[in-house]
MMTF fields as JSON, N, C-alpha, C and O atoms, coordinates in Angstrom:
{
  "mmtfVersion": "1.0.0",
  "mmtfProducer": "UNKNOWN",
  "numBonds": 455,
  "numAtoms": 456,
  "numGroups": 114,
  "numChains": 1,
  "numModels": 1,
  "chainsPerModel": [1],
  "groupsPerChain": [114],
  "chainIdList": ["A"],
  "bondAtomList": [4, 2, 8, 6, 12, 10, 16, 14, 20, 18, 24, 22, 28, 26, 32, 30, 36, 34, 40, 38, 44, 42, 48, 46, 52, 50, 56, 54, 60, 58, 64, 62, 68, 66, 72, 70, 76, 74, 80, 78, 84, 82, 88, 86, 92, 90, 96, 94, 100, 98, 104, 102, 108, 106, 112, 110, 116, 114, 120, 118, 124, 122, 128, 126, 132, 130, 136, 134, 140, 138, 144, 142, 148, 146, 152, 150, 156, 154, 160, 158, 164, 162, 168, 166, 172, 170, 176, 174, 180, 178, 184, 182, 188, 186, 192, 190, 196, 194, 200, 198, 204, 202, 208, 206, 212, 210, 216, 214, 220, 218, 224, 222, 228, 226, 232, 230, 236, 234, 240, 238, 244, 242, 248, 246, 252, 250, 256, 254, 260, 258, 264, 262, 268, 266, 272, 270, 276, 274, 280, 278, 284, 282, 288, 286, 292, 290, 296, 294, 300, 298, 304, 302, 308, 306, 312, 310, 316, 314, 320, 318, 324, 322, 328, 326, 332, 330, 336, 334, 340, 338, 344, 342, 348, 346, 352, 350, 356, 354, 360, 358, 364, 362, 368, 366, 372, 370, 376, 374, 380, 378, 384, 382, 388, 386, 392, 390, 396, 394, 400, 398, 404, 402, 408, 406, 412, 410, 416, 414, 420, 418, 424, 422, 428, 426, 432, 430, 436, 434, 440, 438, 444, 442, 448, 446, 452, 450],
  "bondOrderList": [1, 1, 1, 1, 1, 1, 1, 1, 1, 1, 1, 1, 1, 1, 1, 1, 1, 1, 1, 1, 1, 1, 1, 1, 1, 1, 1, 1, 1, 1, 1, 1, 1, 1, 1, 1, 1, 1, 1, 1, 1, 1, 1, 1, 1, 1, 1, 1, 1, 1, 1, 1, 1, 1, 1, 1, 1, 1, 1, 1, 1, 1, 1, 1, 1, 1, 1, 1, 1, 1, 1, 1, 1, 1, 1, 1, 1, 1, 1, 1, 1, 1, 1, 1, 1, 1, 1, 1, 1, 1, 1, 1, 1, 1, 1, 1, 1, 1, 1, 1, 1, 1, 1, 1, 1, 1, 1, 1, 1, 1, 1, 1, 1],
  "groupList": [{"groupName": "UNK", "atomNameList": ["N", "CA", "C", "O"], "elementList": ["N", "C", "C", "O"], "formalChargeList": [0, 0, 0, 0], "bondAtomList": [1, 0, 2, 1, 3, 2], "bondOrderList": [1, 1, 2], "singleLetterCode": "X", "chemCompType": "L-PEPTIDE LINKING"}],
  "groupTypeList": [0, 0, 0, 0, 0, 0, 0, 0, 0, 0, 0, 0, 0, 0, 0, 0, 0, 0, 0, 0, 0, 0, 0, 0, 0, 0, 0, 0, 0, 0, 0, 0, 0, 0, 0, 0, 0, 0, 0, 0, 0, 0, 0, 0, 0, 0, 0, 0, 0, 0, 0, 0, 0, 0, 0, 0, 0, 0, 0, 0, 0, 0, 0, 0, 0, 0, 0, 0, 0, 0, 0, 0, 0, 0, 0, 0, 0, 0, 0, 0, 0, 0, 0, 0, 0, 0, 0, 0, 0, 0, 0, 0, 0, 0, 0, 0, 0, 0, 0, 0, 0, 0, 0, 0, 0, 0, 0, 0, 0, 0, 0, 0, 0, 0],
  "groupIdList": [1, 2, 3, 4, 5, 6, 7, 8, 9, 10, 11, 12, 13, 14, 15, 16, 17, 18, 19, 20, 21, 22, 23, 24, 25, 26, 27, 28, 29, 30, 31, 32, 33, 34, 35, 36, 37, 38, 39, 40, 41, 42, 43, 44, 45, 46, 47, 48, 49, 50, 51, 52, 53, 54, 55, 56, 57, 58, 59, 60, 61, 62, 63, 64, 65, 66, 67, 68, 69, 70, 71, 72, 73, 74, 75, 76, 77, 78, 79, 80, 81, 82, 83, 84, 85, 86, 87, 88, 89, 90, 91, 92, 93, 94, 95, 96, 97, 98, 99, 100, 101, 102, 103, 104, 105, 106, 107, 108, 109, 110, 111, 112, 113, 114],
  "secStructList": [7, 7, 1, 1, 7, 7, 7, 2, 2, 2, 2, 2, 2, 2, 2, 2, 2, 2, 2, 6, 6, 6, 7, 7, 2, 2, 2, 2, 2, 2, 2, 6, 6, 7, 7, 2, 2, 2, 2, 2, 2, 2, 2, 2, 2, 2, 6, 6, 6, 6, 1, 3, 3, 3, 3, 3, 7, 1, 1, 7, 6, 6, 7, 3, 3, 3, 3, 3, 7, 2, 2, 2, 2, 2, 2, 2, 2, 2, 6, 2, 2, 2, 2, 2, 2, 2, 2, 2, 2, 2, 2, 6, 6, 1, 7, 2, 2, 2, 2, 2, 2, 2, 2, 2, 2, 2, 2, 2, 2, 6, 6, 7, 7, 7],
  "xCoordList": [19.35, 18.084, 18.284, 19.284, 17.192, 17.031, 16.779, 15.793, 17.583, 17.018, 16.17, 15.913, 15.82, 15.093, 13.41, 12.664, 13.224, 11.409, 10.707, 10.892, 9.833, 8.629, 7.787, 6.703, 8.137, 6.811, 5.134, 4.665, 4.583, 3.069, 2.815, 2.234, 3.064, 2.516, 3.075, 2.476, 4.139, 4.57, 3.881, 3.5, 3.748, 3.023, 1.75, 1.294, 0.836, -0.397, -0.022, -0.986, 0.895, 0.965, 1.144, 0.536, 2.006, 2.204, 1.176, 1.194, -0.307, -1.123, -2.1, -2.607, -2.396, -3.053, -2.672, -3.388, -0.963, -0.62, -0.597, -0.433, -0.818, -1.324, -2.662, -2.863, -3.537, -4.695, -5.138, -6.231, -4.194, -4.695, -3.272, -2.581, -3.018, -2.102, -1.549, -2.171, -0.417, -0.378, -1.156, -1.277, -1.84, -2.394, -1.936, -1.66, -1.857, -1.638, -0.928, -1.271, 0.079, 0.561, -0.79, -0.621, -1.742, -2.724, -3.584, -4.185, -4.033, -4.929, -4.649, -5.628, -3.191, -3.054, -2.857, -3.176, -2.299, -2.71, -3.577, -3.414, -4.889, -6.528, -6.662, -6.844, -6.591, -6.736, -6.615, -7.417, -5.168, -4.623, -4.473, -3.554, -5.537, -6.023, -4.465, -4.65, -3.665, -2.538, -2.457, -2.365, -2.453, -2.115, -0.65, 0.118, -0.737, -0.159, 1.404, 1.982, 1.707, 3.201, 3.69, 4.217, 3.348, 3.257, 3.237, 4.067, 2.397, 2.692, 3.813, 4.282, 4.078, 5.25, 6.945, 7.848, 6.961, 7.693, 7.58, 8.545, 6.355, 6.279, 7.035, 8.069, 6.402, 6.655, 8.454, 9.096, 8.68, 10.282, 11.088, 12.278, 10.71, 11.586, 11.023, 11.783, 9.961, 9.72, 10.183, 10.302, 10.333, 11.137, 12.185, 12.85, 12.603, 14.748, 14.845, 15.955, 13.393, 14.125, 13.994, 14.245, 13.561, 13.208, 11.755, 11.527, 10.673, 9.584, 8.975, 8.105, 8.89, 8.209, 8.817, 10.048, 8.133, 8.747, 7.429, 6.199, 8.145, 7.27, 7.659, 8.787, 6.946, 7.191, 6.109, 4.953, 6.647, 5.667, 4.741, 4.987, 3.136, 2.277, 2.501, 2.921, 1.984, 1.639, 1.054, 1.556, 0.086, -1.046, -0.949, -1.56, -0.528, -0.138, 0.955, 1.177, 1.872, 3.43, 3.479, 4.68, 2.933, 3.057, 2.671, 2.989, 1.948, 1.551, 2.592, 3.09, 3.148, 4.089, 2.538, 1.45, 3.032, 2.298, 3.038, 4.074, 2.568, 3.176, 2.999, 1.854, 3.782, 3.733, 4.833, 5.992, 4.387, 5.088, 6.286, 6.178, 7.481, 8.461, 8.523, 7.557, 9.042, 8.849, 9.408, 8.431, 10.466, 10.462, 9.622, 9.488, 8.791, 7.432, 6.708, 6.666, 5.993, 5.334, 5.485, 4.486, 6.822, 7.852, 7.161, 6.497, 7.692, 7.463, 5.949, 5.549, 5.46, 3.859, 3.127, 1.897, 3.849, 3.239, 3.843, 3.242, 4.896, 5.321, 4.496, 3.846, 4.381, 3.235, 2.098, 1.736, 1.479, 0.188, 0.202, -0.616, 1.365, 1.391, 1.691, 1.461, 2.407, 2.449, 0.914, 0.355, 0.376, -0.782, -2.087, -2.722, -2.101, -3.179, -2.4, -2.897, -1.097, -0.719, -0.237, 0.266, -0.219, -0.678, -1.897, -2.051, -2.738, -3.987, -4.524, -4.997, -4.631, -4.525, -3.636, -4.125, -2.335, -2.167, -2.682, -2.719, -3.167, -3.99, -4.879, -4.538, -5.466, -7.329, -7.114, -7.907, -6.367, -6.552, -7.395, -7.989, -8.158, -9.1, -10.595, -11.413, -10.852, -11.654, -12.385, -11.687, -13.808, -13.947, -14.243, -14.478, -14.258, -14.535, -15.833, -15.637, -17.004, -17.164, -17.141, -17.508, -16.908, -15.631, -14.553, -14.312, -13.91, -12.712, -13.102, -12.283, -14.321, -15.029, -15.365, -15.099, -15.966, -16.609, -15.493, -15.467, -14.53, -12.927, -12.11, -11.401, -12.21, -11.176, -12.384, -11.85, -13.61, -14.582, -14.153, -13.696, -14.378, -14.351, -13.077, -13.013, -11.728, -10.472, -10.727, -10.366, -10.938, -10.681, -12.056, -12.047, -12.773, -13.992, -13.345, -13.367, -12.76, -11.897, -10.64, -10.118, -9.841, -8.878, -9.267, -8.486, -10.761, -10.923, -10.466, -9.939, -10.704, -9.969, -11.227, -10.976, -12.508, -13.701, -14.448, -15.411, -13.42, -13.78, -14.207, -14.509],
  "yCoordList": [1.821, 1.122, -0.217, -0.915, -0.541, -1.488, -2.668, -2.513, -4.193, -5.27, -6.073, -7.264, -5.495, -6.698, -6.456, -6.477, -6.198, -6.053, -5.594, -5.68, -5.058, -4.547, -4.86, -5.435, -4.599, -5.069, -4.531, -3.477, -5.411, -5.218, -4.207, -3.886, -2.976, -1.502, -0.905, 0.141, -1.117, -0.747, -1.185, -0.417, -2.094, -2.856, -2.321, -2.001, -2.067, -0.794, 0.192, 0.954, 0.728, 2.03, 2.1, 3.015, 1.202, 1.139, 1.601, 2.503, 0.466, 0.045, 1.333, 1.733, 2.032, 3.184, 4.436, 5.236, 4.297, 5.181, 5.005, 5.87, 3.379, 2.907, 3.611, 4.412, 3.199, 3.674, 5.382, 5.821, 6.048, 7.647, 8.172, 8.896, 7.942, 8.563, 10.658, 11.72, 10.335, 12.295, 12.732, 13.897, 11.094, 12.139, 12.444, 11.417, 13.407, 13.914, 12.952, 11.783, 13.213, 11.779, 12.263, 11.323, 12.949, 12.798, 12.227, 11.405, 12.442, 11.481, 9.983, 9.285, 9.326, 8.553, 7.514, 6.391, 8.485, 8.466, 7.251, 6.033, 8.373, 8.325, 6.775, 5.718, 6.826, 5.837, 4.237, 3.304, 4.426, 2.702, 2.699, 2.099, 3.511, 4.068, 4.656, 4.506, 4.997, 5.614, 6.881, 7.796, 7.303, 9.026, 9.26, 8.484, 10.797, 11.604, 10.757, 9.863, 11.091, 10.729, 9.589, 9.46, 8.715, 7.183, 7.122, 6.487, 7.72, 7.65, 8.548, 8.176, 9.389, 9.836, 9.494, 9.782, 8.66, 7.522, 6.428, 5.877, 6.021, 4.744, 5.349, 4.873, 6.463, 7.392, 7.405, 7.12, 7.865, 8.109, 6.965, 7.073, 6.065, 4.486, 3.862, 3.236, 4.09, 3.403, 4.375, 3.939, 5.356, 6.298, 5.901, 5.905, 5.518, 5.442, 4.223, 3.855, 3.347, 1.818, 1.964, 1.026, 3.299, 3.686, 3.126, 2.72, 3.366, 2.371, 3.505, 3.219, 4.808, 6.153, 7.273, 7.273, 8.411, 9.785, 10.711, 10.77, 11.102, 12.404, 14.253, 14.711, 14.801, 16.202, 16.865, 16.522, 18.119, 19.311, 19.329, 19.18, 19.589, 19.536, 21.354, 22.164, 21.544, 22.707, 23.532, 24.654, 23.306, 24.142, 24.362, 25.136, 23.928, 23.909, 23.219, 22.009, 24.491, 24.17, 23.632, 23.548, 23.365, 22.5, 21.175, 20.555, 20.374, 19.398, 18.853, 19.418, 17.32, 16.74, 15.736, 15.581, 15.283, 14.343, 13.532, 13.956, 12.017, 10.674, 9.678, 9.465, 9.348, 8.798, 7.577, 7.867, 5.768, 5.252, 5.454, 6.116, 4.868, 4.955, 4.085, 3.38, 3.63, 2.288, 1.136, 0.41, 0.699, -0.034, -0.271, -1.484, 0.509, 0.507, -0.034, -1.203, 0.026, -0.599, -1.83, -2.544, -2.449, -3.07, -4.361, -5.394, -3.674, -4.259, -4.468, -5.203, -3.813, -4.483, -4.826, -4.843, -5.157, -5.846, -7.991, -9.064, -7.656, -8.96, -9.414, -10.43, -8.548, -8.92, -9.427, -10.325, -8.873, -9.008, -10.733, -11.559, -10.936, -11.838, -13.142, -14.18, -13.216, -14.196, -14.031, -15.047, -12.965, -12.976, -14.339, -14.744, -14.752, -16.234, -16.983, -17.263, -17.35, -18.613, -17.768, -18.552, -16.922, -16.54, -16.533, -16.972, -15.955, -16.263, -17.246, -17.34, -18.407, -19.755, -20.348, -21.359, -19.77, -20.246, -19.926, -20.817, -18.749, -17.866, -18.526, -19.488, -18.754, -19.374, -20.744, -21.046, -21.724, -22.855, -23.247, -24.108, -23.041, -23.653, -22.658, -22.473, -22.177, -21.645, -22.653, -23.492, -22.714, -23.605, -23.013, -21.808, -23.664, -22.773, -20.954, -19.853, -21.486, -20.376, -19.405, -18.262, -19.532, -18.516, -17.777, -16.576, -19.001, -17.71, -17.083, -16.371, -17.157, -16.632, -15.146, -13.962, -15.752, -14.289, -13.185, -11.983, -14.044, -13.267, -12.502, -11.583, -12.865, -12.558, -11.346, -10.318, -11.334, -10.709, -9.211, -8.221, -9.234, -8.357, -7.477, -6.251, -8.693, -7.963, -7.395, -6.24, -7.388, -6.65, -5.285, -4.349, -5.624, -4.376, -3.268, -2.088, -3.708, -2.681, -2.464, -1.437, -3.061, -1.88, -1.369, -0.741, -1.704, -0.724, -1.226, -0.486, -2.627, -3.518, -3.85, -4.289, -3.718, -4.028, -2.563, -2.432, -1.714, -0.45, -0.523, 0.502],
  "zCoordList": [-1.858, -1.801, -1.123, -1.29, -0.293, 0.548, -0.298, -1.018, -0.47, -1.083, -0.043, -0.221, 0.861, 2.043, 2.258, 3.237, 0.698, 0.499, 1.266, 2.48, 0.774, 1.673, 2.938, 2.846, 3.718, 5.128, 5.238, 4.809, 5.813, 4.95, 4.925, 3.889, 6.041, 6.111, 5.161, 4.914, 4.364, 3.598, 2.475, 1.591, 2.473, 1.114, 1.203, 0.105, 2.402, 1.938, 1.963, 1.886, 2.031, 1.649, 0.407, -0.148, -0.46, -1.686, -2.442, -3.28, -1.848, -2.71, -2.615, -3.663, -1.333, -1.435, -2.334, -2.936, -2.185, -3.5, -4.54, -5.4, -4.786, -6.31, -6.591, -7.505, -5.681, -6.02, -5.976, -6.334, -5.537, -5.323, -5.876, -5.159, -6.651, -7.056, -6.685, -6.687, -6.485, -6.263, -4.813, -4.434, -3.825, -3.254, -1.582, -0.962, -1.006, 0.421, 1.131, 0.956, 1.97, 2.572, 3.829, 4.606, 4.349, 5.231, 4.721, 5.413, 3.175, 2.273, 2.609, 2.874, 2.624, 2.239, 4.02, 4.411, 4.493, 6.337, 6.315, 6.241, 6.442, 6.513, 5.648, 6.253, 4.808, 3.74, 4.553, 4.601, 5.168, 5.886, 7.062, 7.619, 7.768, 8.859, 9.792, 10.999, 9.611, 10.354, 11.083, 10.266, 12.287, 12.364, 11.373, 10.804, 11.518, 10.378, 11.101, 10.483, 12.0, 12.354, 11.641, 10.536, 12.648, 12.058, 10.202, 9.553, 9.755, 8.413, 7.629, 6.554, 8.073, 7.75, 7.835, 7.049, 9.3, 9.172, 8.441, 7.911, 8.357, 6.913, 5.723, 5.255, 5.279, 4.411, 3.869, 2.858, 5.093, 4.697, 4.8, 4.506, 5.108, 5.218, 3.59, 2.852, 3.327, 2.231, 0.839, -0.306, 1.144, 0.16, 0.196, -0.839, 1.137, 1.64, 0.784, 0.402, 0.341, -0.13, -1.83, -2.586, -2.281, -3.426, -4.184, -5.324, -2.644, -3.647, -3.862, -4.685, -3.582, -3.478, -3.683, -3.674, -3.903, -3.446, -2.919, -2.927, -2.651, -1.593, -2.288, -2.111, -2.774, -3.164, -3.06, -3.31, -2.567, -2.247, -3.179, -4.376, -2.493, -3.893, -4.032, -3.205, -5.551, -6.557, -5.814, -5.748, -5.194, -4.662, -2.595, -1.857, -2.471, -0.893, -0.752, -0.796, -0.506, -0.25, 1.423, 1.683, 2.255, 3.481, 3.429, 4.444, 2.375, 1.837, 1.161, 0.187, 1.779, 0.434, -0.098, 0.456, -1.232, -1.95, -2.666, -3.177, -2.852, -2.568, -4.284, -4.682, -4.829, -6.206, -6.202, -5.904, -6.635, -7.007, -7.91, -8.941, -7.522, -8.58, -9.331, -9.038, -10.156, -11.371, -10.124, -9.943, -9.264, -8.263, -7.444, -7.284, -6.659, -6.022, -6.958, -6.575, -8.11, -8.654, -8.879, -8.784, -9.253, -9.792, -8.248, -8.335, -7.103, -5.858, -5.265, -4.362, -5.867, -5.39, -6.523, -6.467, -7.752, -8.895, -8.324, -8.295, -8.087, -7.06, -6.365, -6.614, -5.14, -4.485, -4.423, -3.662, -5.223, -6.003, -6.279, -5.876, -7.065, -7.635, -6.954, -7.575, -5.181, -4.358, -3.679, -3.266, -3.596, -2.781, -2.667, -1.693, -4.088, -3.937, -2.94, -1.849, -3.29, -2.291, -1.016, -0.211, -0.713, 0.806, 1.625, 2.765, 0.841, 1.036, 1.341, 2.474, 0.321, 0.619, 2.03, 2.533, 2.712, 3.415, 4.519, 5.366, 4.83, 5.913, 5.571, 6.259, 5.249, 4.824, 5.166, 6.058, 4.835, 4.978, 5.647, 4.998, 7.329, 8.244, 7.735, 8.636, 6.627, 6.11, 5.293, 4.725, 5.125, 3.488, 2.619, 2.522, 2.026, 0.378, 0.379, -0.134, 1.191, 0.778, 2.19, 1.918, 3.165, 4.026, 3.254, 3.139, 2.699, 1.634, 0.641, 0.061, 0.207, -1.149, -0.166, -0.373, 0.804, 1.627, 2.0, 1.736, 2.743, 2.481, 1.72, 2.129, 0.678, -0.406, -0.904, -1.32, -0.915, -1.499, -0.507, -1.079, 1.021, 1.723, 1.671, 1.755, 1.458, 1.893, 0.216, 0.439, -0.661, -1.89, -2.295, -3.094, -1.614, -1.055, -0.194, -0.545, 0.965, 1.917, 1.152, 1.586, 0.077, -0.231, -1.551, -2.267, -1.943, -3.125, -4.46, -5.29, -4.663, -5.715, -6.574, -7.696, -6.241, -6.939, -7.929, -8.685, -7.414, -8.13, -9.359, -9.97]
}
């Protein structure tokens, strides 16, 4: 396992498999807008660092399907948790309610207001 953390595509991929648990790596594609390739290379680099696994689903054996491991979680529960003071630093030439409108949208598009 890789100690040199997650890179952001990685870090949505995380978070889409947070949120859909078990589902399709084409589900999960679609999801952080990627073609299938491209995500399947995300896929297997972010498995290689132990934040994921990938196994054949039950019902369609040409389908793998995609589930945090306690490290993946582990690693975008981190995240999560530097995200205000990143935010804040991206935002800075924003005012107050620009970043209200911001933070509102970026958590609408990944499905955080659910």
């Amino acid at each position: 396992m890789s100690d040199e953390g997650a890179t952001s595509r990685q870090m949505a991929l995380l978070v889409a498999v947070h949120q859909m648990p078990g589902a399709s790596q084409s589900q999960v594609a679609q999801a952080i807008g990627l073609d299938l390739n491209t995500c399947s290379d995300l896929v297997a680099r972010t498995a290689a660092k132990g934040y994921l696994v990938r196994r054949r689903s039950e019902t369609d054996r040409r389908t793998f399907c995609l589930d945090l491991t306690e490290t993946g979680r582990e690693v975008m529960a981190a995240s999560v948790a530097v995200a205000p003071r990143y935010q804040a630093r991206l935002a800075q030439r924003l005012d107050k309610d620009e970043r209200e409108q911001l933070t509102a949208l970026l958590r609408k598009m990944l499905g955080f207001d659910d």
